[in-house]
C-alpha positions in Angstrom: -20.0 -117.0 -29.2 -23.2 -118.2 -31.2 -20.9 -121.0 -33.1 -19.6 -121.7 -29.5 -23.2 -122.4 -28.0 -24.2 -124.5 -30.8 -21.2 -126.7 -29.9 -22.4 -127.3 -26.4 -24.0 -130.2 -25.5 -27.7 -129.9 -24.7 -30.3 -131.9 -22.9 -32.6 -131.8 -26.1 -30.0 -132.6 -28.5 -28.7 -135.2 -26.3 -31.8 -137.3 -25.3 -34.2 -137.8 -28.1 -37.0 -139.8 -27.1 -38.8 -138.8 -30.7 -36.2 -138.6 -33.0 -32.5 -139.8 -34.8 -30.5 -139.7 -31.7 -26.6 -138.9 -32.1 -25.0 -139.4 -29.0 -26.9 -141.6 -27.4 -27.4 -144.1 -30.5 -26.4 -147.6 -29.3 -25.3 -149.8 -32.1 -25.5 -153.0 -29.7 -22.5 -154.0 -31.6 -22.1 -157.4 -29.8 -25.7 -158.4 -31.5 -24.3 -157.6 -34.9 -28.1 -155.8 -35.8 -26.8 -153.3 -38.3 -24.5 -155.6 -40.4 -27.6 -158.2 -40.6 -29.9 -155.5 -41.7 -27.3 -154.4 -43.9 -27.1 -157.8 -45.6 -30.7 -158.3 -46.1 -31.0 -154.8 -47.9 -28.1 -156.0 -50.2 -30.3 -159.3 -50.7 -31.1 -159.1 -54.6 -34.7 -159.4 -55.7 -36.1 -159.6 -52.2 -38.6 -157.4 -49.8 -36.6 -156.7 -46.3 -39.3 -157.5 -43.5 -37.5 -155.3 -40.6 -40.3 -156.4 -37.3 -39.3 -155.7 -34.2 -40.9 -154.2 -30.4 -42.9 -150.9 -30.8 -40.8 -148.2 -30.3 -37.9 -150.7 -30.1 -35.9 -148.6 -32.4 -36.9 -150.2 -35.7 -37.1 -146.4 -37.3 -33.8 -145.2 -36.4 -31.9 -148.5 -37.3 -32.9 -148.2 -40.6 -32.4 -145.0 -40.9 -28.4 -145.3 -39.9 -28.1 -148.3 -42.1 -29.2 -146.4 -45.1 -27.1 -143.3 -44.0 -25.2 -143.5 -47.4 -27.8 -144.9 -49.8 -30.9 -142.9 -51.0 -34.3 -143.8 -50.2 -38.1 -142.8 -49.8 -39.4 -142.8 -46.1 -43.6 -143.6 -46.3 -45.1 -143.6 -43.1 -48.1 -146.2 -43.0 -50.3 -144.0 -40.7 -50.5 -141.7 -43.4 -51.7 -143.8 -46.2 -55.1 -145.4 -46.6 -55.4 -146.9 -50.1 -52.8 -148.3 -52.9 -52.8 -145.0 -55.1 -52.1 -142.9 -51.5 -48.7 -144.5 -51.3 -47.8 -144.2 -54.8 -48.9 -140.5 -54.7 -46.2 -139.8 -51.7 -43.8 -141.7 -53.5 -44.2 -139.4 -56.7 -44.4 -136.3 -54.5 -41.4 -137.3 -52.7 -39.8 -137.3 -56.1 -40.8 -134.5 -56.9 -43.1 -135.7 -60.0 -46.1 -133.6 -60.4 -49.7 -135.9 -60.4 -50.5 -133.7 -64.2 -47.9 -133.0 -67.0 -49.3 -130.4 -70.0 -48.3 -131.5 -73.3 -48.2 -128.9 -75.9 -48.9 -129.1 -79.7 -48.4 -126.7 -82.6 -51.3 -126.1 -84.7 -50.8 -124.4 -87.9 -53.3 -122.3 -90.6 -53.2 -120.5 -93.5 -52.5 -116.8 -93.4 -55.6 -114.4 -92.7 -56.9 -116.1 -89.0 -56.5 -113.9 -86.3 -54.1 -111.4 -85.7 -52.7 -112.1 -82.1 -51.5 -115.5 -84.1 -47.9 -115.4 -85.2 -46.1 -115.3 -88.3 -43.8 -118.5 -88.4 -41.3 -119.3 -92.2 -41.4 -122.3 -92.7 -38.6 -124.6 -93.9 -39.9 -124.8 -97.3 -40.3 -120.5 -97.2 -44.1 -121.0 -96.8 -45.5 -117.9 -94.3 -48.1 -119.3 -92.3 -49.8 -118.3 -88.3 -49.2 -120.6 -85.6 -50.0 -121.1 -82.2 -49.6 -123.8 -79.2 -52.5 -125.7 -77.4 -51.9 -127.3 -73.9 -53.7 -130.6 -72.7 -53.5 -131.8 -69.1 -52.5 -135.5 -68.6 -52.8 -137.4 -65.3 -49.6 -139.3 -64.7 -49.6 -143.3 -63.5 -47.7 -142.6 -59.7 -47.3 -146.2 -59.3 -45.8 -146.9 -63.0 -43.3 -143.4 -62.8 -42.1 -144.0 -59.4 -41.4 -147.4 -59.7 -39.7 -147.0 -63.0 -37.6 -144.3 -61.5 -36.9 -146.2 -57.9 -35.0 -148.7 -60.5 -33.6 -146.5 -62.3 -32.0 -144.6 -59.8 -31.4 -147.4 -57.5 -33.6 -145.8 -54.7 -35.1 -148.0 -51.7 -38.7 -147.8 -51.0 -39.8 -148.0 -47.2 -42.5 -148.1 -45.3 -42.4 -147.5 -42.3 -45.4 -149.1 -39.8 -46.4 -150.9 -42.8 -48.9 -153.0 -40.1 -51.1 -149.7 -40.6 -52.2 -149.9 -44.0 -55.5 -151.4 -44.4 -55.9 -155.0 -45.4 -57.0 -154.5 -48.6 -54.0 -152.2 -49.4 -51.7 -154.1 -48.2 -52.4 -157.1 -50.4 -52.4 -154.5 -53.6 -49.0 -153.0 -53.0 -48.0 -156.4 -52.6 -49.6 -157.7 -55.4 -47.9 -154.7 -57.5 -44.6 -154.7 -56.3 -43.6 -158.6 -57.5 -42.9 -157.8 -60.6 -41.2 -154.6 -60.0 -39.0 -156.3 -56.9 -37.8 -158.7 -59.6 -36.6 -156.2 -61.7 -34.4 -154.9 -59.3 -37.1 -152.4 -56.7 -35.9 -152.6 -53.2 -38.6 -152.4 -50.2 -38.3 -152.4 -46.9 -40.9 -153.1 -44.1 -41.2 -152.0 -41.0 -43.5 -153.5 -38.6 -44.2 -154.3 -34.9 -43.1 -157.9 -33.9 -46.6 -159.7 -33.9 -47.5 -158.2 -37.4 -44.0 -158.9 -38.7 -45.6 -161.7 -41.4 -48.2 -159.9 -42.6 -46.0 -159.4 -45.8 -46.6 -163.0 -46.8 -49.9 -163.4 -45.4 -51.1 -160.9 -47.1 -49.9 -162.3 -50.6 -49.1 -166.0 -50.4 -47.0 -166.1 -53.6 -44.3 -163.8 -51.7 -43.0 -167.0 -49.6 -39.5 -167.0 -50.8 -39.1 -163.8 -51.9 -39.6 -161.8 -48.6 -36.2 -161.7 -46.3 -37.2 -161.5 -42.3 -35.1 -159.5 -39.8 -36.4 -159.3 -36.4 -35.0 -156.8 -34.2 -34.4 -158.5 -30.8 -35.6 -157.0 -27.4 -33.2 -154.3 -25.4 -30.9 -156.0 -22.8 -30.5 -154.0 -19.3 -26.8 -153.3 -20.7 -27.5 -151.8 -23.4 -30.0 -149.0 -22.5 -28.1 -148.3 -19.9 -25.0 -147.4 -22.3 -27.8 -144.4 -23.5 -27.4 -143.1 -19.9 -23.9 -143.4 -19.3 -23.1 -142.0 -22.4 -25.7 -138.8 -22.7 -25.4 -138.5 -18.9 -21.7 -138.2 -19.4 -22.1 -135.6 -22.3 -24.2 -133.5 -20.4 -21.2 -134.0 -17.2 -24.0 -135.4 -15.1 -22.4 -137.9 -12.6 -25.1 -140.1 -11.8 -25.1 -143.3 -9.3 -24.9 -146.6 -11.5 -27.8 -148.0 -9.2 -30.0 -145.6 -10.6 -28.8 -145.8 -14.4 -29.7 -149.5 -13.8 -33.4 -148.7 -12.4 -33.8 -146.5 -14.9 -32.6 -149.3 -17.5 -35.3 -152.1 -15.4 -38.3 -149.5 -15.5 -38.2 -148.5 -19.6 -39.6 -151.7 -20.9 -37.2 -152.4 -23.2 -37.6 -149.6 -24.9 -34.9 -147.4 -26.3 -37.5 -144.7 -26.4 -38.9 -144.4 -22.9 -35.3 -145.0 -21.5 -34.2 -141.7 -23.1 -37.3 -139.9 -22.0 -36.7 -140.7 -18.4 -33.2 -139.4 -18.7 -34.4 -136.3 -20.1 -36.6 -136.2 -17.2 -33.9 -136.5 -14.6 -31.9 -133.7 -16.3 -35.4 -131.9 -16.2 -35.5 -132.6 -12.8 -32.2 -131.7 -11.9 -32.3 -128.3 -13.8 -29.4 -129.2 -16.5 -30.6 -127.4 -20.0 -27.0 -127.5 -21.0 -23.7 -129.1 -20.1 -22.4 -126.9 -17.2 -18.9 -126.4 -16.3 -18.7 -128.3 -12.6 -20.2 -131.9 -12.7 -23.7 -132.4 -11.7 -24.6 -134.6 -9.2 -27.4 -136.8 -9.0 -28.2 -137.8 -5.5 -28.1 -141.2 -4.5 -31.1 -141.6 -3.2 -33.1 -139.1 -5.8 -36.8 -139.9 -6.0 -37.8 -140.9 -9.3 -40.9 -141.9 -8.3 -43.2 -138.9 -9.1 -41.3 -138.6 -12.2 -42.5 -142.1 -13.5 -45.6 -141.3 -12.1 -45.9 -138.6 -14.2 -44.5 -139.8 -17.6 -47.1 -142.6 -17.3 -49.8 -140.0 -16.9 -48.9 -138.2 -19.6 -48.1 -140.6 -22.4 -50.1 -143.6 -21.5 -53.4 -142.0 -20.2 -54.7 -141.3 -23.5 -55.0 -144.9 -24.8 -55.9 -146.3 -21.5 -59.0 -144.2 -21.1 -60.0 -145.1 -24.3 -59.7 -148.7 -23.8 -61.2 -148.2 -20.2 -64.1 -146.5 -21.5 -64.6 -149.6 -23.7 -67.1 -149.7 -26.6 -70.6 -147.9 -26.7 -73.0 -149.7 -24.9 -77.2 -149.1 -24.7 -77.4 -150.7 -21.4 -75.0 -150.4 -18.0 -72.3 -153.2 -18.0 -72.2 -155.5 -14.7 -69.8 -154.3 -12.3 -67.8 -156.9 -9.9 -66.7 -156.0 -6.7 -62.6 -155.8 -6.3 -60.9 -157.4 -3.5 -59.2 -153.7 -3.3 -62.7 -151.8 -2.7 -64.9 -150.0 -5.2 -66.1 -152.0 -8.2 -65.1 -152.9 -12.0 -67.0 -153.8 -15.7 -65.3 -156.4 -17.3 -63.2 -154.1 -19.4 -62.0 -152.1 -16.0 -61.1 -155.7 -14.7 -59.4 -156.9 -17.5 -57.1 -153.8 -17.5 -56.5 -154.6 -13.9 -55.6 -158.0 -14.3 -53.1 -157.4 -17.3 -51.2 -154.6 -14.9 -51.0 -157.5 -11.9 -49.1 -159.7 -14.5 -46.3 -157.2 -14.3 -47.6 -156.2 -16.7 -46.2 -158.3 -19.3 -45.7 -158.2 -22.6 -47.1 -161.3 -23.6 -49.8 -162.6 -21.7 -51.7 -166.4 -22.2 -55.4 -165.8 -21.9 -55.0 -168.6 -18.5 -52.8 -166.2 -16.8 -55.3 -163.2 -17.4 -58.1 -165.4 -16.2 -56.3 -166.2 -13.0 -55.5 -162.8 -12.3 -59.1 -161.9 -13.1 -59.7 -164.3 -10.0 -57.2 -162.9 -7.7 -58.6 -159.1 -7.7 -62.1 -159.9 -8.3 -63.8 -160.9 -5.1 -67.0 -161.5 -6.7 -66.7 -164.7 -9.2 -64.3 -164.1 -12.2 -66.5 -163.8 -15.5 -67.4 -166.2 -17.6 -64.7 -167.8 -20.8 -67.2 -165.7 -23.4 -67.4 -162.7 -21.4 -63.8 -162.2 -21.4 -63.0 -163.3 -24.7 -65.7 -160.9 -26.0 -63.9 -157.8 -24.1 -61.0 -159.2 -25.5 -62.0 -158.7 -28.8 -63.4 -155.2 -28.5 -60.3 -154.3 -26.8 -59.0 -155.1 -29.6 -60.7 -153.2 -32.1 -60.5 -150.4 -30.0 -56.6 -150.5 -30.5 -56.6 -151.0 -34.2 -58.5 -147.4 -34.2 -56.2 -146.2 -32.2 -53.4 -147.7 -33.7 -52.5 -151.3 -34.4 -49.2 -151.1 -31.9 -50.7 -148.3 -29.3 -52.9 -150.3 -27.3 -54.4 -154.6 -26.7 -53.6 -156.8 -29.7 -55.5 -160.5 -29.0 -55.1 -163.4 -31.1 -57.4 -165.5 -31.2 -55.8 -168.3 -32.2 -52.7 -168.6 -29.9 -55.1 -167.3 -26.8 -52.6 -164.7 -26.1 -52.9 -161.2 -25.3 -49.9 -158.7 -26.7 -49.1 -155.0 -25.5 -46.9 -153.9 -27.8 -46.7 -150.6 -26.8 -43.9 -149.7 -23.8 -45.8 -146.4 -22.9 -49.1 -148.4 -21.9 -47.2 -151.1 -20.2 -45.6 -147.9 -18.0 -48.8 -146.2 -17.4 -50.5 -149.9 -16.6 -47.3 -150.3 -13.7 -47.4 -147.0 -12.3 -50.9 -145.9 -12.2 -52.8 -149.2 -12.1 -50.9 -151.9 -10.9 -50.7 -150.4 -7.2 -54.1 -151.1 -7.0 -54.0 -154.4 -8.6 -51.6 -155.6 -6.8 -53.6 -156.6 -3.9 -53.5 -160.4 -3.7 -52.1 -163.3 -2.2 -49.1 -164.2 -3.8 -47.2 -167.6 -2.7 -46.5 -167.5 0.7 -46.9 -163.8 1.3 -50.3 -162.1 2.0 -50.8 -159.0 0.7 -52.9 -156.2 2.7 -53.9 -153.1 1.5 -52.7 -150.6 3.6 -52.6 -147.2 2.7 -48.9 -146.0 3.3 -49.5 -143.5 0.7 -52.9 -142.2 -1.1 -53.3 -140.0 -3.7 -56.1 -138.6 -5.5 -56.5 -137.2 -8.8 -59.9 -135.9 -10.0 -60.1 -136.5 -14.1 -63.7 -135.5 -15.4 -65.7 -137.8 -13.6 -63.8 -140.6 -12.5 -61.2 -140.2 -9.4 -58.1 -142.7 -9.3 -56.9 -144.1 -5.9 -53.6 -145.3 -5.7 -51.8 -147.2 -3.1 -48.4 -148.7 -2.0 -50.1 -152.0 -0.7 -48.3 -153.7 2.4 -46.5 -157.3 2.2 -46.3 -159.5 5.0 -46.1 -163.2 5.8 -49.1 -165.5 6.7 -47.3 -166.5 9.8 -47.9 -162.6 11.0 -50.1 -161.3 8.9 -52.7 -161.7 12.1 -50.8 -159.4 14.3 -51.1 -156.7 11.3 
């Protein structure tokens, strides 16, 4: 019976949002991913930059492709200097960081009794006893001396998290080693994918780029239609394909929705008779909720924005109520979509179209920009606003805060006119959610034409 259950297909085992999925793993054959990966690993003498999306699947790519081989998994986030890595590395080993060395010390007969009596070689009867010293190893030196020898991969994952500094020391001290035959593998989000080289210039030639493409509609929804079918869930294909539209082309957020329909549905386990989604189930609380609970965190932080001694300047919205800059910014970036990329003239002129006072100035935005920014790197470098500076773009890397920015701010955002339409705010549905001190209002705003928009 117990060796029967295990058997049995379960919702947890099935959809994985958080870990090495089985079932639901999606090869997306048709790109050929794995067998590039694959190649670039078996690249002699060359550091394999693997950059793709945050939480795109990057972790669990490499993973399958090294199924066979041996390697050392580092995660970034844990790190924080040069030695730190090493350290892991020799722990992961299973090399202690102090070896004793002992040495026999000998004496004439006559010292003290506990010492014992040893015949020599020669017939000579003399006491002897052992002394032990403590030695600190060199981590970096006996790892990467054993990596070679055994022919183990180093990787590091997030490899964007390290500091600066330590990033250009490992890099600095793994040339040499990667030449003699050390394989490392990066993982990074797309936007840092170069930091490899631009952290140590002499690396240009020797680092092999893979970038892991963005997920098609297609192929996320092959994770529904096959968990969904392993679970015997029949579920409507327009739905699967919402589901698909509504992850962000992430692999990760489309398997937590499905775990939430099964939630939702009451299916722990694979039951006997089908289950059957209804065609017109209402998903809509569910995204709702996911977007609360995974994206709120990072938003309130970047909400909050940075300490300040004085009150910011609030600008009245179009929508009602009033924003700071930072607010507003937020705003805007949700009425783009939002979208992953965003040029710093599009925010602006979203920054128009829900401000109804005037939009701030080029500095005052920039300047948010930038704090936003820092803000994110504290949080994590892929978990919140990344701004370049130098290609005036705005990136939100992470899938979880572009779902929290569509289904708990963009409703209010998107109160504008767009095109030809006119867009009123009428409240088909309110809600109101009390969080410390602030309350959140959110509405289904009303589209209708100019040519009747006077009759509304």
């Amino acid at each position: 019976m117990n060796a029967m259950s295990k058997r049995t297909p379960t919702r947890d085992s099935v959809f994985t949002a958080a870990g090495q999925p089985s079932v639901t793993y999606v090869d997306r054959d048709h790109l050929k991913i794995e067998d590039t990966v694959r190649r670039a690993i078996r690249l002699p003498h060359q550091i394999v930059s693997l950059a793709g999306p945050s939480k795109s699947g990057k972790t669990v790519l490499c993973r399958k492709v090294l199924l066979k081989d041996q390697y050392v998994w580092i995660e970034g986030g844990q790190v924080n200097s040069n030695k730190d890595v090493w350290d892991k590395v020799c722990y992961e080993l299973n090399y202690p960081k102090t070896i004793i060395k002992t040495a026999k010390s000998e004496t004439k007969a006559g010292v003290s009794a506990k010492l014992k009596f040893v015949v020599s070689v020669d017939g000579s009867h003399l006491r002897t006893w052992e002394s032990g010293q403590s030695y600190e190893i060199d981590s970096m030196a006996t790892a990467i001396r054993h990596l070679i020898e055994q022919n183990i991969a180093l990787v590091i994952d997030d490899f964007h998290y390290l500091p600066s500094e330590t990033r250009k020391t490992f890099l600095r001290n793994i040339k040499g080693p990667v030449f003699n035959g050390l394989k490392v593998i990066l993982l990074s989000v797309t936007h840092r994918g170069n930091d490899a080289v631009k952290s140590e210039n002499e690396l240009q030639g020797r680092v092999t780029a893979v970038n892991v493409p963005d997920w098609g509609r297609g192929d996320l929804q092959q994770i529904a239609e096959k968990g969904f079918g392993e679970l015997n869930i029949k579920c409507p294909m327009h739905i699967v394909s919402r589901l698909a539209e509504e992850s962000q082309k992430s692999p990760s957020l489309m398997q937590k929705l499905c775990w939430e329909i099964c939630v939702g549905i009451g299916v722990d386990q694979r039951p006997e008779k089908p289950a059957i989604l209804a065609s017109k189930y209402d998903f809509v609380p569910m995204c709702k909720r996911v977007a609360m609970e995974a994206g709120h965190p990072v938003y309130q932080k970047l909400e909050v924005g940075p300490q300040s001694r004085k009150a910011r300047l609030k600008r009245r919205l179009k929508s009602g109520g009033t924003a700071d800059i930072y607010r507003a910014i937020l705003m805007a970036i949700a009425a783009t979509g939002p979208s992953q990329i965003i040029k710093y003239d599009d925010l602006r002129a979203k920054l128009s179209e829900i401000l109804l006072d005037d939009a701030p100035q080029k500095h005052e935005i920039t300047s948010a920009l930038i704090h936003l920014r820092k803000i994110s790197q504290d949080i994590g470098n892929d978990s919140g606003i990344d701004w370049d500076e130098e290609e005036r773009k705005v990136d939100i890397s992470d899938p979880y805060l572009r779902f929290y920015l569509r289904w708990q701010v963009r409703p209010i955002s998107a109160v504008m006119s767009d095109g030809g339409a006119l867009v009123k705010s009428a409240w088909r549905h309110l809600v109101l959610r009390s969080d410390k001190e602030r309350v959140y209002r959110v509405f289904i705003p009303k589209v209708v034409s100019k040519s009747n928009s006077d009759e509304e």
